[in-house]
N, C-alpha and C positions, 0 to 999 in steps of 0.2 A: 297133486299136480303142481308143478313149478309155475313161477308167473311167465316162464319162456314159451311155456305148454299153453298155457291158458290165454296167453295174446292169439298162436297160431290157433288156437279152438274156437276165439271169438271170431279171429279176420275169417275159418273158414263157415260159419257162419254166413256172416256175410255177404261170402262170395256166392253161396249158394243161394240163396236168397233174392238175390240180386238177379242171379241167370237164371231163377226162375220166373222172374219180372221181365226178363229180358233187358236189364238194365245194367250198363257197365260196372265192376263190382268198385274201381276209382273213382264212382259218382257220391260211394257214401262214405262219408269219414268217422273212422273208431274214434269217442273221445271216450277217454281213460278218467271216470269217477274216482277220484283220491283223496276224496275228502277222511279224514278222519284215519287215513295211514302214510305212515311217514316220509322224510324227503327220500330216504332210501330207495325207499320199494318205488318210487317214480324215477328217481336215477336209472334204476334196473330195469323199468319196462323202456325211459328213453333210450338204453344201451340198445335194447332189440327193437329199435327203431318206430319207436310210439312219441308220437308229434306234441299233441294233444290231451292237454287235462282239464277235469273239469272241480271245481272246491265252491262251497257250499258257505264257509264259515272264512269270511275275512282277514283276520287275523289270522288263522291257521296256514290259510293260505300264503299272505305277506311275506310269514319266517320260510317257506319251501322254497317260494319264488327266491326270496334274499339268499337262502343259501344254495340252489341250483343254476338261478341263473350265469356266473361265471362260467359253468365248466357248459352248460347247456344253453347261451344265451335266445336260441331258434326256438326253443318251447314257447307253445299256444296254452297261453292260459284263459278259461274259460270261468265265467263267475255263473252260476247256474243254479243259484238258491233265491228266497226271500232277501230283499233288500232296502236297508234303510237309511235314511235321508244320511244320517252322523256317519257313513260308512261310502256315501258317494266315494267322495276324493279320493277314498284310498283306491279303490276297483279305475276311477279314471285312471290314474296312473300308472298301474301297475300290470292291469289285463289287458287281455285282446278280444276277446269278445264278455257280451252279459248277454244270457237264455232269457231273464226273467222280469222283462219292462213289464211292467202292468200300472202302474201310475207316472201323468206325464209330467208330474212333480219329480220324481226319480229321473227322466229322462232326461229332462233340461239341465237340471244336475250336474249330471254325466258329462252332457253336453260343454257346461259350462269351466267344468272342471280340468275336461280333455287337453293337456298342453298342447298346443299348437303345434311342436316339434314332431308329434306323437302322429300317427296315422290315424286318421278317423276310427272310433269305439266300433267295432261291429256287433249291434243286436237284434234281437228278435223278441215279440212281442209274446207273454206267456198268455196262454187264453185256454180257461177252464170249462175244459169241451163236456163234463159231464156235470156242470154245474154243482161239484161236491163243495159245503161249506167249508171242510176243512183243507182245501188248495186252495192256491193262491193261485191268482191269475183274471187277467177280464174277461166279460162272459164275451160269447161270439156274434152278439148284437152289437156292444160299443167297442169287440176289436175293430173295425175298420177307422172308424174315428181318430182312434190309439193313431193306429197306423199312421195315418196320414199328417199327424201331428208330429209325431216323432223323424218322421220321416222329414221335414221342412226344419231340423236343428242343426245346424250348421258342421257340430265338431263328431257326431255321429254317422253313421249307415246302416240303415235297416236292411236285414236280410230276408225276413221273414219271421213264421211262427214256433211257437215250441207248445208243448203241453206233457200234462204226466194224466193221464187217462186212469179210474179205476179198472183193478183186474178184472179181466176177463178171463175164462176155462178154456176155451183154445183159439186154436188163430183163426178162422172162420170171425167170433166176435171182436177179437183184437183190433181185425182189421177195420172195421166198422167207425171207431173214435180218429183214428186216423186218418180214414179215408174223408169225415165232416173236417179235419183240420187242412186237408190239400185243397179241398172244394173251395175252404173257406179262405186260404193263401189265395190263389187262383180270383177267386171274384174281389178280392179287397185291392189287388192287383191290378186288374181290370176296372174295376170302379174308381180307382185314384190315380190311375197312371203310373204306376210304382211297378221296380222291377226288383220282385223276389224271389231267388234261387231258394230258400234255404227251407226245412221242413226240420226242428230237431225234435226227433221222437223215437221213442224206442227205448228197452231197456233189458236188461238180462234176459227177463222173462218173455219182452213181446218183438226182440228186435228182428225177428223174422216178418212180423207181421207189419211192424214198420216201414222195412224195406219194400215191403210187394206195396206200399200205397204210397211208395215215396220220399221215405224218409233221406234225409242228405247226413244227416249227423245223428249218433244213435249213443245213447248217452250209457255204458256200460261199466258198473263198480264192483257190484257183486259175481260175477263172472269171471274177471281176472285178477281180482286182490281177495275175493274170498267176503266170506260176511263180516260185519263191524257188530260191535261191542253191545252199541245203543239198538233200544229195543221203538217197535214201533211207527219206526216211517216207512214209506216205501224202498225197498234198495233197486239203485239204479242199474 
């Protein structure tokens, strides 16, 4: 399947998904997981009209952005991995959004790094809904706290939450981790005055079940570039 094929496979997805929620299918946005395939193959899904990427590793992302951004300078890039203190700067700079606040040492950071010139960082707080030791993320006791901390730094704007759930065997369970992550958008919202649109979840495997609990951004790799090399994590 071409990556032409495989865009319109995921958008209808989707759509479907969505009008089974009864939710407009413009509510949730494809981001496009590119970590670890080349500037090319994101040139070619931006040609068929893909907004949105998502990169994992820093540096790899840096050289993509440096060499797309001329021809493509509207691309949303999206930092959506573990992140460390020596690696702030460059993500201020150079992203538009980060998925993966979980320390408010990181976020001040950001914050502090963000040029002024620049639009405010847009992220989201990652929180480790099934409490696995090997995610990353704050658990969903002292997400609200997070929240409301991040939320009060001047060069950022919090949208919301993100998380990567363990699998589940079908969408009946899927929707379950999910459904604790909107509950928990919603009350941290409510409890701090904060207004959060964004839910980023979902992924090859669950982005159906994403959609029916909510999701706004549905973080998709393996689906339209195909599988990567490295053994072992989850593909998005």
């Amino acid at each position: 399947m071409s990556l032409q094929q495989s865009l319109a496979a995921v958008r209808q997805r989707i759509e479907q998904a969505a009008k089974m929620a009864g939710r407009e299918p413009r509510s949730v946005t494809l981001l496009a997981v590119s970590k670890t395939f080349p500037a090319s193959d994101v040139a070619q899904a931006a040609a068929f009209g893909q907004n949105d990427f998502g990169e994992n590793y820093v540096q790899e992302a840096l050289d993509k952005i440096a060499a797309l951004r001329p021809a493509w300078p509207a691309l949303q890039w999206h930092f959506i991995g573990p992140l460390q203190s020596n690696k702030t700067r460059d993500v201020a700079l150079h992203f538009d959004w980060v998925h993966s606040i979980e320390r408010l040492k990181i976020a001040q950071r950001l914050s502090d790094q963000r040029p002024p010139e620049l639009p405010p960082l847009q992220v989201c707080i990652q929180v480790n809904v099934d409490g696995e030791a090997s995610k990353s993320g704050v658990s969903p006791d002292e997400a609200g706290a997070l929240a409301a901390a991040v939320a009060a730094l001047p060069r950022l704007r919090l949208r919301g939450l993100m998380c990567i759930p363990a699998p589940r065997a079908d969408v009946a369970a899927q929707r379950e981790p999910f459904a604790r992550l909107r509950t928990l958008r919603d009350a941290i919202a409510a409890e701090h005055r904060l207004t959060l649109d964004t839910l980023s979840m979902g992924m090859s495997a669950d982005l159906e079940a994403a959609v029916q609990e909510g999701a706004t951004i549905v973080r998709v790799g393996t689906a339209l570039f195909g599988r990567r090399a490295a053994a072992g994590a989850v593909q998005p």
